[in-house]
C-alpha positions in Angstrom: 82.9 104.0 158.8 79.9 103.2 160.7 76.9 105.8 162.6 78.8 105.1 165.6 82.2 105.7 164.8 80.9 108.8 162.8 79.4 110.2 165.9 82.2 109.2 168.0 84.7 111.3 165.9 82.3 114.3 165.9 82.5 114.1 169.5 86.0 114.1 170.1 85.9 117.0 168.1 83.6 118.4 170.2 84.9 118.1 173.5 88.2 119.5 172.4 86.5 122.4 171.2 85.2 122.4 174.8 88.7 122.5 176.3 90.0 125.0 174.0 87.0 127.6 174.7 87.1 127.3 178.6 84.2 128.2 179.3 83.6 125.9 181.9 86.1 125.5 184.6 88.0 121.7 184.0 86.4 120.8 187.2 83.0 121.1 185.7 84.0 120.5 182.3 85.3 116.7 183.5 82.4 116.0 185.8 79.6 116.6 183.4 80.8 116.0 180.3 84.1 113.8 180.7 82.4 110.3 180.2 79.4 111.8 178.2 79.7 110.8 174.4 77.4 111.2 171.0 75.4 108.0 170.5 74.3 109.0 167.2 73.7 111.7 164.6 71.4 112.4 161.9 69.7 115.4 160.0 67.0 115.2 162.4 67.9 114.2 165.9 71.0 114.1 168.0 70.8 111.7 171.0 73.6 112.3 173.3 74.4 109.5 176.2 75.4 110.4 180.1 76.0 107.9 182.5 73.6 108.3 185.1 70.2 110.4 185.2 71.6 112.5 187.7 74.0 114.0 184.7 71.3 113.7 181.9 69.2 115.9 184.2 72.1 118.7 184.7 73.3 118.5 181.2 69.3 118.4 180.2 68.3 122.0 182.5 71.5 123.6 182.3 73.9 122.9 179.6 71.7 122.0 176.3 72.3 125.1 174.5 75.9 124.5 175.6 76.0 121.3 173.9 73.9 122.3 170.7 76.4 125.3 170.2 79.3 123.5 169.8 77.3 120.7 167.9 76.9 123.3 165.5 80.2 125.0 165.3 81.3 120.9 164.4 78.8 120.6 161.9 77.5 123.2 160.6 73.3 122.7 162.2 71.2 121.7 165.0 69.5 118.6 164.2 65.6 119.2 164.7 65.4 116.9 168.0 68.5 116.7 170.1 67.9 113.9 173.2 69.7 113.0 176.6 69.5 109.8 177.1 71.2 107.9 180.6 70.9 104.1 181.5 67.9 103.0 183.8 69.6 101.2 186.1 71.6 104.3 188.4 72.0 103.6 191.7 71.0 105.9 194.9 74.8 106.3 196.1 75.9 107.6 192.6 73.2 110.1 192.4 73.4 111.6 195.4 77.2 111.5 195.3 76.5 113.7 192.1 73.9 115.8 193.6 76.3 117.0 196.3 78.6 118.2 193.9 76.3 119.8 191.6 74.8 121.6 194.9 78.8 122.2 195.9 78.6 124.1 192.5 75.8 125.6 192.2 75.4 126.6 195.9 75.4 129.6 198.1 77.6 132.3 197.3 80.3 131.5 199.9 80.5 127.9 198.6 81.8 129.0 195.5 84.1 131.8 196.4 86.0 128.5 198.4 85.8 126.6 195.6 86.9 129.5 193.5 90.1 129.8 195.8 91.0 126.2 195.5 90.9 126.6 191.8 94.6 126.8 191.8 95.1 123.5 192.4 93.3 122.1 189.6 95.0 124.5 187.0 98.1 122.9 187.9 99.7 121.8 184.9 100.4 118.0 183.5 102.0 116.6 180.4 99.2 117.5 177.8 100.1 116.2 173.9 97.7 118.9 172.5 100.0 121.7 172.5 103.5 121.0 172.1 106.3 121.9 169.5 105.9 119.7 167.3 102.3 120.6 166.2 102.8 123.7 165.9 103.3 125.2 162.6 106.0 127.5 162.2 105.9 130.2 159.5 107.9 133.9 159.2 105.3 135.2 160.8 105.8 132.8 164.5 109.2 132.0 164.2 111.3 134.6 166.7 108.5 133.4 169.1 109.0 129.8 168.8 113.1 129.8 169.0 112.7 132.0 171.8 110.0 129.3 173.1 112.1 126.9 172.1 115.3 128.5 174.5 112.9 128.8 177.3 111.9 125.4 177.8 115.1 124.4 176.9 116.7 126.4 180.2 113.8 127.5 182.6 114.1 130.8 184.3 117.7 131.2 183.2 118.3 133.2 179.7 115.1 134.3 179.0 112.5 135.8 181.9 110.0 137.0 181.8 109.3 136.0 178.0 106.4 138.1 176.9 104.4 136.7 174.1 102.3 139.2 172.3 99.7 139.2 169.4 96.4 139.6 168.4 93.5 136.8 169.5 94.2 133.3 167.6 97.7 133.0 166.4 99.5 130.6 168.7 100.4 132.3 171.9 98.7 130.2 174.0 99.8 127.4 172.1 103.7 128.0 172.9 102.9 128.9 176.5 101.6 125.3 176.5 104.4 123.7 174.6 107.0 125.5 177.1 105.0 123.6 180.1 104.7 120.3 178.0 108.5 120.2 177.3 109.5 121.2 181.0 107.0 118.7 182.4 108.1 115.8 179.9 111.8 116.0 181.6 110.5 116.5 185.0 106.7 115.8 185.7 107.1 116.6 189.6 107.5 120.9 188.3 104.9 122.8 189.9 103.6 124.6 186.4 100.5 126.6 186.9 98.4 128.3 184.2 96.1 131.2 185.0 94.3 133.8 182.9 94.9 137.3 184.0 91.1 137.5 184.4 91.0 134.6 186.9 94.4 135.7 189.0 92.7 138.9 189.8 89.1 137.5 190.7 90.5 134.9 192.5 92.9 137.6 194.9 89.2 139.7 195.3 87.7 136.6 196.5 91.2 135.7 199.0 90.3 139.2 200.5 86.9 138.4 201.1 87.4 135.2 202.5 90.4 136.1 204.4 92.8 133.7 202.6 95.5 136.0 200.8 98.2 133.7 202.9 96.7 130.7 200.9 96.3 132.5 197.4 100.4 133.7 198.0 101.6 130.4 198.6 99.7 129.0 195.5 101.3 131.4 193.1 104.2 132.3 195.0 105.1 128.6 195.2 105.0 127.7 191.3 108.5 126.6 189.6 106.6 128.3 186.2 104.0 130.2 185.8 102.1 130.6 182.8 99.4 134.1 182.4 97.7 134.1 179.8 95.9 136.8 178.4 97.7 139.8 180.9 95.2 142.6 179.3 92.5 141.6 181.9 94.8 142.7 184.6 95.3 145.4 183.0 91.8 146.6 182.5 90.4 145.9 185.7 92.6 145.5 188.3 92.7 147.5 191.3 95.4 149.2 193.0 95.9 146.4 195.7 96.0 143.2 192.6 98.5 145.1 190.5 100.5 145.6 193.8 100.2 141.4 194.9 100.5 140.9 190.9 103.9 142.6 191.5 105.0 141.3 194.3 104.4 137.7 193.2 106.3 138.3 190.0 109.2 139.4 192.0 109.1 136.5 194.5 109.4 134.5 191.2 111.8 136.6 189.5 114.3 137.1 192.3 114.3 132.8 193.0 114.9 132.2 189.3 111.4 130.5 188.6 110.6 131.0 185.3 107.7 133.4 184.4 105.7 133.4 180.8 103.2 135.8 179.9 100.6 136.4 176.8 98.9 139.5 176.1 97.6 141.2 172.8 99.4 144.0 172.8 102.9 145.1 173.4 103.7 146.1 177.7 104.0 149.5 176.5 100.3 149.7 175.8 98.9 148.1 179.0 99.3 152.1 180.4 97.0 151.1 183.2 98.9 148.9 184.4 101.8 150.3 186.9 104.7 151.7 185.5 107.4 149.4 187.6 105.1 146.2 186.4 105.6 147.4 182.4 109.2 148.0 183.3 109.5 144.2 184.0 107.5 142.8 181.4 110.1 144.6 179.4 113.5 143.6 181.3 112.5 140.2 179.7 111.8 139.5 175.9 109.1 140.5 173.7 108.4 138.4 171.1 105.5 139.2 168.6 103.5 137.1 166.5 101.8 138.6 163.2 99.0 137.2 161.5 100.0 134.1 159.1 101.5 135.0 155.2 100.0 132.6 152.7 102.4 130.0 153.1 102.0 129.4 156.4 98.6 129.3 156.0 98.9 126.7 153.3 101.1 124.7 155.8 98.7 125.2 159.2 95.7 124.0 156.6 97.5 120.8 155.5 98.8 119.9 159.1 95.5 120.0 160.7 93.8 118.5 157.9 96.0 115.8 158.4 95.2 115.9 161.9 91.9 115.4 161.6 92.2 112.8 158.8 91.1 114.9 155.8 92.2 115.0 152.3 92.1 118.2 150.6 93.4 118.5 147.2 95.6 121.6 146.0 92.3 123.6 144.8 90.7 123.7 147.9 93.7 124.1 150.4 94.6 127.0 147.7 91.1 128.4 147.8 90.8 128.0 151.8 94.1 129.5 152.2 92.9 132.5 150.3 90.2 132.7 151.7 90.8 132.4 155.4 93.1 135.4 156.6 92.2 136.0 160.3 93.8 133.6 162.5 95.2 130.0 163.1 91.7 129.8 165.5 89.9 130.3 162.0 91.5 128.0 159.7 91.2 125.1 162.4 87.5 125.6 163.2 87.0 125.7 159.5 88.9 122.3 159.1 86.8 120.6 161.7 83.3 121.8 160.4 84.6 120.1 157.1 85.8 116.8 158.4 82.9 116.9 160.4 80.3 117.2 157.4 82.4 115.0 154.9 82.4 112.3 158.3 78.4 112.8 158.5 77.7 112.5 154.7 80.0 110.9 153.5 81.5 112.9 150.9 84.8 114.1 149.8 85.7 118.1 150.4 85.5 119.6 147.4 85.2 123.3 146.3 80.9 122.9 146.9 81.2 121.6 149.8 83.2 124.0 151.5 80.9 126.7 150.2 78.0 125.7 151.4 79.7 124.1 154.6 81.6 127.0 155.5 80.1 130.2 154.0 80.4 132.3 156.5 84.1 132.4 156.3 84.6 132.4 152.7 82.8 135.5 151.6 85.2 138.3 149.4 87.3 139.7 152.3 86.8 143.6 153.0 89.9 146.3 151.8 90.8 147.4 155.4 89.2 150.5 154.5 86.1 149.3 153.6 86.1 147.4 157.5 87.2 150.7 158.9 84.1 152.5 157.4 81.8 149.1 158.6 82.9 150.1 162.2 82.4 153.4 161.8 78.7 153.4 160.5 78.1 150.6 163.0 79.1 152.6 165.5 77.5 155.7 164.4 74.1 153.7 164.4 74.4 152.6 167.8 75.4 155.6 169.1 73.2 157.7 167.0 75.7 160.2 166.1 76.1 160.6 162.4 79.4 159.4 160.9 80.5 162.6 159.4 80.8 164.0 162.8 82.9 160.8 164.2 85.6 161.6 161.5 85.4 165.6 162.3 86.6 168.1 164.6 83.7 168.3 167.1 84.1 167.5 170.3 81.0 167.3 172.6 80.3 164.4 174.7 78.4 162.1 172.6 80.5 162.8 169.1 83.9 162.0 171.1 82.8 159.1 173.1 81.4 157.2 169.9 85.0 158.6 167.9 86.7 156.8 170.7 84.7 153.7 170.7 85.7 153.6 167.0 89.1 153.9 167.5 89.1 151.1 170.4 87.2 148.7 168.1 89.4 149.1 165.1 92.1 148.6 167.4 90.3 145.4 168.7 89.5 143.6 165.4 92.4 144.8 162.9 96.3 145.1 163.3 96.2 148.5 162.5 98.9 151.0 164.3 98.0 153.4 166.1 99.4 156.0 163.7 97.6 154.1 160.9 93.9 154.7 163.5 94.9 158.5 164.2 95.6 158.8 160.0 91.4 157.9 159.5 90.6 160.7 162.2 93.0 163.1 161.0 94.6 162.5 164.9 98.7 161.8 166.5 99.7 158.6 167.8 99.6 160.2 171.8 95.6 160.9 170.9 94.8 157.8 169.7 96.9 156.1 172.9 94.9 158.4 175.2 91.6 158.0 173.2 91.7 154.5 173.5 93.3 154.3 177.0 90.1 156.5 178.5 87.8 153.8 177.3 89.5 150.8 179.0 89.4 152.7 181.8 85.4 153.3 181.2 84.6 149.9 180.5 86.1 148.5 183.6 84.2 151.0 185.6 80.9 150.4 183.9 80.0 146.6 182.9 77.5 148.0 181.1 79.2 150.3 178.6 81.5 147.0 178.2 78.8 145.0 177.1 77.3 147.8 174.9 80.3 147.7 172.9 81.0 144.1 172.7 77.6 144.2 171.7 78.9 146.5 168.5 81.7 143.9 167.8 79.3 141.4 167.7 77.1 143.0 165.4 80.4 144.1 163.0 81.4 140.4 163.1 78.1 139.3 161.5 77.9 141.8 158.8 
């Protein structure tokens, strides 16, 4: 395979990496990046080609560390140089027709809170071969979710609605919300199918206010023949009294014309307590189907399918190792897989057992006993907090001892599949504690950005150790 075809590949890894994170709205995603491509790759430079200066500039000022981050998630390094290049010959007319979108973008604020209400339209679904059922990889863990997928997309909005997908970060829930769509709009590409995270619903109604278009933002959401919300937490942390109210209504507008709804959270309805009560009641009229981390087989079957995906042979000892190794997520094992067909692409060489371990080290360390990540948090917490650890697990109860306890108890909520009995058992506390613990910090953290960023701060640091 030659340079270019190497770098090619890497790209196209890349850029679906891209997709998947959503960072950028699809909008900007497609304008900058959509017919930029890797000329060519080597240890020490990177030279990436736009097609016109106007994008080389925006993608120079703005978006290099963008594009040197996921560079290195592919491969493993930043090459010492990495270069922008754009052909000489741009016209005037296709610059400027790029600078008024770039200023469209990044313009005044009222330019982008109408551009923020229009979003709906481009999160309107279309046939998309990423996700469907046939790529995904079904295990004991997934399967009640995926038959029950399965029946919805079979029979939209008539057995099964709402169908509440819950799990932690990484397993496939967004996958099967995206197969359901894929399915439905294979028969019938015509369906109105639009996909919304719970974060963006709610920011986009605050922004309907302000501009006085809540007629507008109804008939978007109100109109859909399914609609997909992912990630339904976010609504429930933030939202205010008047979005969980048009939240409820639109649900019912769907519900009572048999339009089918599909929602993802990571936790069970019964745990979103600040959410409404009558809005848990009908997440719960409708199914709830879990997915748990993957058992060893599956794992073993998710690493051999997306090997294969990516064109990668790995023989039995290092699918065996990997699968041993990589316990977290299906997120994990596939961002493992395309750091390694990435490096074998670059170099040249076969995975073997070396290669992964200096490809991938960072995921292959001895995993922790779940006690031993408990006591990580804890000490982590106590050093950012300042409050000794001792006092975290005891019986005192001033201000700065409980609010770090109850930090701890959110994060090893957060970043383990621990019950909340199992959480209460390491503080000597009941289930309704822990519940009311951890319900008092969402509650903080969407009243104070900062406090939210101190502590994803912590997780961040926890994640590295």
């Amino acid at each position: 395979m030659n340079t270019k075809e190497d770098a090619a590949a890497i790209w196209t890894m890349m850029y679906e990496a891209m997709k998947e994170e959503k960072e950028l709205p699809v909008t900007a995603l497609n304008l900058w990046f959509g017919d930029c491509r890797l000329e060519s790759l080597s240890a020490d430079v990177a030279v990436f080609a736009a097609d016109s200066k106007m994008k080389k500039n925006v993608i120079e000022t703005k978006y290099l560390d963008y594009l040197c981050r996921h560079l290195e998630a592919i491969i493993g390094f930043v090459p010492k140089d990495v270069v922008v290049t754009s052909p000489d010959d741009d016209d005037d007319d296709d610059i400027s027709s790029f600078e008024r979108r770039f200023a469209e973008e990044d313009g005044d604020r009222s330019a982008a809170e109408e551009k923020e209400v229009r979003k709906g339209s481009e999160r309107k679904l279309t046939f998309n071969s990423d996700f469907t059922f046939d790529n995904f990889v079904v295990g004991r863990s997934n399967a009640m979710a995926h038959a029950n997928a399965v029946s919805v997309a079979e029979n939209p909005g008539k057995l099964i609605n709402p169908l509440f997908i819950y799990g932690h970060s990484g397993l496939g829930k967004t996958h099967l919300m995206y197969a359901i769509a894929n399915r439905v709009l294979e028969r019938d590409g015509s369906m109105n199918v639009i996909y919304v995270k719970g974060e963006d619903f709610m920011n986009q109604f605050i922004i309907s206010i302000k501009t006085g278009k809540t007629v507008e933002f109804r008939e978007k959401f109100r109109g859909a023949d399914m609609l997909l919300i992912d990630d339904i937490q976010y609504i429930a942390s933030g939202a205010s009294e008047s979005t969980q109210t048009e939240f409820f209504h639109t649900f019912e507008a769907l519900y009572e014309d048999h339009r089918q709804i599909i929602i993802t959270s990571d936790r069970p309805p019964q745990e979103l307590t600040i959410l409404e009560e009558r809005i848990r009641n009908r997440f719960e009229s409708g199914l709830l189907a879990d997915i748990q981390p993957p058992d060893l087989e599956l794992r073993l079957a998710i690493l051999q399918n997306k090997a294969e995906h990516h064109g990668l042979a790995l023989s039995p000892e290092v699918l065996n190792f990997l699968a041993e190794k990589l316990q977290s997520n299906v997120r994990q094992i596939e961002g493992v897989i395309k750091k390694l067909a990435a490096k074998s692409l670059l170099t040249g060489q076969p995975v073997t057992l070396d290669l992964v371990k200096t490809t991938v080290p960072e995921y292959i360390r001895d995993t922790f006993s779940i006690n031993d990540y408990v006591d990580t948090i804890i000490s982590c917490v106590a050093r950012r907090t300042h409050v000794d650890p001792e006092d975290i697990l005891g019986r005192k109860r001033n201000k700065e001892i409980k609010n770090a306890r109850n930090i701890c108890m959110y994060i090893i909520r957060s970043l383990t599949q621990l019950s909340l009995p199992k959480i209460g058992s390491y503080f000597e506390r009941d289930y309704s504690t822990v519940h009311s613990n951890l319900d008092a910090v969402e509650k903080q953290m969407a009243l104070d950005p900062l406090l939210e960023s101190e502590i994803n701060d912590i997780i961040n640091d926890i994640k590295r150790t």
